[in-house]
C-alpha positions as CSV (number, residue, x, y, z in Angstrom):
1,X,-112.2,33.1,-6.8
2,X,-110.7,36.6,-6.6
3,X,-107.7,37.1,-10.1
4,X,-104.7,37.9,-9.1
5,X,-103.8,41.6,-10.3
6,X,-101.5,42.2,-13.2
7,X,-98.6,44.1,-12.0
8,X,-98.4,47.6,-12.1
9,X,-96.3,47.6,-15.6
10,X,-99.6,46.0,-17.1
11,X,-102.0,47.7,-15.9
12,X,-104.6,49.1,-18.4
13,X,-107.0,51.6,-18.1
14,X,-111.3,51.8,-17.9
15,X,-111.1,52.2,-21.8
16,X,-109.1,49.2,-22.6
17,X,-110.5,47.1,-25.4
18,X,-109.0,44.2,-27.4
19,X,-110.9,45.2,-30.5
20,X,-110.3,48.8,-30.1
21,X,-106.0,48.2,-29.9
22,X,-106.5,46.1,-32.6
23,X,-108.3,48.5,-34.7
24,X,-106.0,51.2,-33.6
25,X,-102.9,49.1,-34.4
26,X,-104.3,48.4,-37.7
27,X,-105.3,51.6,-38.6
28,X,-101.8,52.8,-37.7
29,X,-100.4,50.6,-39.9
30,X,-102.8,51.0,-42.8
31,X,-101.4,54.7,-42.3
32,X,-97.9,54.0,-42.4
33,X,-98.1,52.5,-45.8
34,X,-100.6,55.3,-47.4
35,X,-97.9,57.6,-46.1
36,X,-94.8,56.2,-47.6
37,X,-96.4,55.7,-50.6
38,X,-96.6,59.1,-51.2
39,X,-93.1,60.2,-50.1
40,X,-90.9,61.1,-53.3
41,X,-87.4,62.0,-53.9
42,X,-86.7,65.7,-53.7
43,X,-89.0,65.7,-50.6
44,X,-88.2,68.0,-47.7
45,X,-88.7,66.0,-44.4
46,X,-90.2,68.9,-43.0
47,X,-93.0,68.4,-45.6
48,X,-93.1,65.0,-45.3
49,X,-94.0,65.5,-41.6
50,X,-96.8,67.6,-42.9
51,X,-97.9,65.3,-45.1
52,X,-97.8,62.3,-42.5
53,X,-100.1,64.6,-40.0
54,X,-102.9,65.3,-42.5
55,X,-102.9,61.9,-43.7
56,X,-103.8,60.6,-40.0
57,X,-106.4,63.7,-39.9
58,X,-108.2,62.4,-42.9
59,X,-107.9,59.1,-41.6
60,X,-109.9,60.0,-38.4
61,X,-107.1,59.7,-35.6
62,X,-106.0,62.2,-33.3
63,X,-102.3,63.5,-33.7
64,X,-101.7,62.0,-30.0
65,X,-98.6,61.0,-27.3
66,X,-95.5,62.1,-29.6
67,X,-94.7,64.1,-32.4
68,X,-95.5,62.7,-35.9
69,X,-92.0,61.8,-37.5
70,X,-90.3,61.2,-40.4
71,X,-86.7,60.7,-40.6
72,X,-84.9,61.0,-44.3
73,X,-81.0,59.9,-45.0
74,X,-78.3,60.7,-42.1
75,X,-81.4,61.7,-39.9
76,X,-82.1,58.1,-39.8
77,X,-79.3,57.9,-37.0
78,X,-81.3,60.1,-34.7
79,X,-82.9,58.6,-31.1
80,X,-86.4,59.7,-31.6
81,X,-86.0,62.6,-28.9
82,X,-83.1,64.4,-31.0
83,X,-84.7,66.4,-34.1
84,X,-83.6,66.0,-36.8
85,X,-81.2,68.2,-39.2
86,X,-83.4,70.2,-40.8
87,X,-83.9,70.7,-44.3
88,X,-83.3,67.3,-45.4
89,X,-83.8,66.4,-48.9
90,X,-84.5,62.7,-49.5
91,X,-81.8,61.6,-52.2
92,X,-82.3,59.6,-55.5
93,X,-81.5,56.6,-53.1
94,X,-81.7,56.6,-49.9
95,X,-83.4,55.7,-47.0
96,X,-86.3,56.6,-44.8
97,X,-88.6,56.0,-42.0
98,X,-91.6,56.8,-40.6
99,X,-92.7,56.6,-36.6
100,X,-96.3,57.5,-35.9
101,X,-98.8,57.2,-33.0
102,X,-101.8,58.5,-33.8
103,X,-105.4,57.7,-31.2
104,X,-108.1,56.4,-32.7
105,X,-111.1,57.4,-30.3
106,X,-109.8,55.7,-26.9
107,X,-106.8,53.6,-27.9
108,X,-103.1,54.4,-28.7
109,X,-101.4,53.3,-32.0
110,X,-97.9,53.7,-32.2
111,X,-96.0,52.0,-35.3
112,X,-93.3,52.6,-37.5
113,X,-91.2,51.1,-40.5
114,X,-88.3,51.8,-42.8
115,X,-88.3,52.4,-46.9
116,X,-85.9,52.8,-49.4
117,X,-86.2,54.6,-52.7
118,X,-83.4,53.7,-55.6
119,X,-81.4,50.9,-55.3
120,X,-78.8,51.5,-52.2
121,X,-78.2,47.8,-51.3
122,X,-77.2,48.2,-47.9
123,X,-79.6,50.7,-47.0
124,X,-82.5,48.5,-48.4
125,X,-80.7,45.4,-46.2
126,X,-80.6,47.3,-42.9
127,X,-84.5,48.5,-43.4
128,X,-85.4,44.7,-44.2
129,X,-83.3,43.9,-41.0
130,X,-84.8,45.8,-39.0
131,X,-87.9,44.0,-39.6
132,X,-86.6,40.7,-39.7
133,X,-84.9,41.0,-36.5
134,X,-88.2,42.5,-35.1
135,X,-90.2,39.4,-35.8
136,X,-86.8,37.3,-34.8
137,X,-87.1,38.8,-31.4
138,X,-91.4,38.6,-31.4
139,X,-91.3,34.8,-32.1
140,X,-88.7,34.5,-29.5
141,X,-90.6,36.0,-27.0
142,X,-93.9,34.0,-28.1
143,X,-91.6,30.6,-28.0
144,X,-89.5,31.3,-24.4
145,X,-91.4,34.2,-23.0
146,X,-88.3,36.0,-22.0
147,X,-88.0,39.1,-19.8
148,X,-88.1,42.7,-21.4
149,X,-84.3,42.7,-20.6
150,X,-83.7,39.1,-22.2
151,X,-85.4,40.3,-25.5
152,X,-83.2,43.5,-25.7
153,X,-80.2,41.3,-24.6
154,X,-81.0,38.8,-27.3
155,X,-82.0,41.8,-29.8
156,X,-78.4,43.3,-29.3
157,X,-77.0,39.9,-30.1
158,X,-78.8,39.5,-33.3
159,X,-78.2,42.7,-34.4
160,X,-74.3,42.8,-34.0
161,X,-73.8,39.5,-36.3
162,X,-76.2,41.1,-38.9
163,X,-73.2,43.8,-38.9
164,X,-75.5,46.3,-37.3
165,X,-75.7,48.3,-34.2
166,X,-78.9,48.6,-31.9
167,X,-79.6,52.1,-30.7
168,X,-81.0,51.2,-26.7
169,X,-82.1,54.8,-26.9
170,X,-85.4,53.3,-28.8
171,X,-85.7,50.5,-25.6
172,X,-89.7,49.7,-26.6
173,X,-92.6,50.9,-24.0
174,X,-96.0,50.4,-22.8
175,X,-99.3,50.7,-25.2
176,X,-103.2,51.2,-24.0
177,X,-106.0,52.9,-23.9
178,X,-105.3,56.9,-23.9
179,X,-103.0,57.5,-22.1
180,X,-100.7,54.8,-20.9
181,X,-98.3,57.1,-19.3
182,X,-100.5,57.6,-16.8
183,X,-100.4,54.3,-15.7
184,X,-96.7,53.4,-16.9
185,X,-93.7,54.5,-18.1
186,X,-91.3,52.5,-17.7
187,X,-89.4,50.4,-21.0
188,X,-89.7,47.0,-22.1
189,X,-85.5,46.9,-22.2
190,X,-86.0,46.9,-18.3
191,X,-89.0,45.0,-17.7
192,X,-87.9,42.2,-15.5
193,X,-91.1,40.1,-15.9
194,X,-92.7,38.5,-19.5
195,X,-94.2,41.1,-21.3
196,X,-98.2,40.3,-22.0
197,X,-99.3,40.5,-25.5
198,X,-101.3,43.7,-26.5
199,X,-99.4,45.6,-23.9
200,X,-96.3,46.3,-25.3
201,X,-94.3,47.9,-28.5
202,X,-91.3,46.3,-29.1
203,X,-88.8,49.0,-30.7
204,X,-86.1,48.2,-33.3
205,X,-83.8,50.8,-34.2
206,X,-80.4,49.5,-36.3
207,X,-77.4,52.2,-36.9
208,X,-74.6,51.6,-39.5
209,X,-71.7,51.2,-38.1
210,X,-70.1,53.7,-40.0
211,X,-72.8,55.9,-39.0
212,X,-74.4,57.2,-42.1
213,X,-77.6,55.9,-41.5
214,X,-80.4,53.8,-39.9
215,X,-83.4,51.6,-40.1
216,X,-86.4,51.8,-37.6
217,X,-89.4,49.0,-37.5
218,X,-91.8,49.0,-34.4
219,X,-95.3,47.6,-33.8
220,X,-96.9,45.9,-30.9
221,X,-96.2,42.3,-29.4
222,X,-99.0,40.1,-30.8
223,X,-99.0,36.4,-32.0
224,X,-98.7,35.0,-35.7
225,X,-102.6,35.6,-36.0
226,X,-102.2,39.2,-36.6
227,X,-99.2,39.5,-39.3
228,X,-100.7,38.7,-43.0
């Protein structure tokens, strides 16, 4: 019996491995927290960017499909395409994030998540929102296996009663062996079919209304199995 094909938003390429996005999305996560953990107040962002690049190095990934970023204070606001203000300082408290995607041999990683360091209570809300809603949105696709656009519909929803904003500029995208935009580029915010697991990153990017900052979480659409 012949299987049908996946559709062309799904495709993968020779490379693709369950075990190799796995380690690569673990590995990408292991680094986002070795990272952070070393980012101070007084900080320059430009350093921390530095900083964030040699610590994938050592970690044997490739610097790989986008730039290595970390966002500090009112940069927070920025759609990942705008650069940010340069020069920033990271405050006494205040908020930050990091957005990563390095390659570990074939496979893409791509993963990000927002700190806080002093004891800004709104700041340290909207970067445990944007987590919680991330997960809010993952279990609703694992439950009704919505559409791309349902989850970005539903995403916008949840967002707005937390008394947040979600920035559609950050509207999730495809994840696979290296590189996926040579088979896809299309978002998840438009996909008009289910998105697969281990095929997608679902984006959350939350802006304060009052626009002085932001909170960022992203990792790939996998089932409970995979979050400790």
């Amino acid at each position: 019996m012949t299987m049908p094909l996946s559709p062309a938003s799904e495709c993968v390429g020779p490379a693709f491995s369950v075990d190799g996005m796995l380690r690569a999305r673990n590995n990408t996560r292991q680094a986002i927290a070795d990272i952070a953990a070393r980012i101070q107040p007084g900080m320059v962002e430009e350093d921390a960017v530095k900083l964030a690049k040699q610590t994938l190095i050592d970690a044997g990934m490739a610097l790989s499909w986008h730039p290595t970023r970390v966002r500090f204070g009112a940069n927070t606001l920025k759609s990942m395409r705008q650069p940010s203000v340069p020069g920033a300082v990271l405050g006494e408290h205040d908020i930050f994030f990091l957005d990563i995607a390095p390659r570990l041999d074939a496979w893409e990683g791509d993963g990000g998540k927002s700190y806080v360091v002093g004891n800004d209570a709104e700041q340290a809300r909207c970067a445990r929102d944007a987590e919680v809603l991330f997960h809010d949105v993952r279990n609703k696709w694992l439950r009704e296996r919505l559409t791309g656009q349902a989850l970005y519909a539903y995403a916008d929803r949840q967002s707005r009663a937390m008394g947040w904003e979600l920035n559609f500029d950050l509207p999730g995208h495809r994840i696979s062996d290296f590189p996926h935009a040579a088979i896809y580029t299309g978002s998840l915010a438009d996909l008009e079919i289910a998105p697969s697991e281990m095929r997608w990153i679902l984006e959350i990017h939350l802006l304060d209304p009052r626009r002085q900052f932001g909170a960022f979480f992203e990792d790939m659409l996998l089932d409970d199995a995979q979050y400790g």
